[in-house]
Residue, then its C-alpha position, 0 to 999 in steps of 0.5 A: x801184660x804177658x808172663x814174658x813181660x811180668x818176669x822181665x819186670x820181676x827180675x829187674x826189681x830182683x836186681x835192684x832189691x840185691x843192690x840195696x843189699x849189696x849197699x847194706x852189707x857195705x854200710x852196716x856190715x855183715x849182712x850175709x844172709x840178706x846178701x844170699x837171699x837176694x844173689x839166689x832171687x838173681x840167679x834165678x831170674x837169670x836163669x829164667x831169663x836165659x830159657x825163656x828169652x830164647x837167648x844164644x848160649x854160645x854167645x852167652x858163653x863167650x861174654x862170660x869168658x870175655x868178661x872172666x878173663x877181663x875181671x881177672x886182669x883187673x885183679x891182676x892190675x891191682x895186686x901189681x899196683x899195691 
């Protein structure tokens, strides 16, 4: 297996193990420092990710956008149907 692929991997157990902390805070409560272990761990495969997986950061940019501005209107739905 090559390092590309060992850190795909590496970053899609990252991902799993936040989302069991993410499921943690929620069920038992405050669980704020595993929550931020795991976000920083994410943070960083993504960026890995991005500097090695050789990906566009102008489409990159552009789905954030997209993304940011789809997330705020569903924000805005939901105070407007409280």
């Amino acid at each position: 297996m090559e390092e590309k692929e060992l850190k795909m991997i590496v970053a899609m157990e990252e991902l799993g193990e936040l989302i069991q902390a993410i499921s943690k805070h929620i069920r038992y409560g405050n669980r704020e420092e595993s929550l931020c272990e795991e976000i920083a761990d994410v943070e960083l495969c993504l960026k890995w990710l991005i500097e090695n997986c050789n990906l566009d950061k102008d489409m990159l940019n552009k789905w954030r956008t997209y993304k940011n501005e789809r997330i705020k209107n569903y924000d805005l739905k939901e105070e407007n149907n409280e």
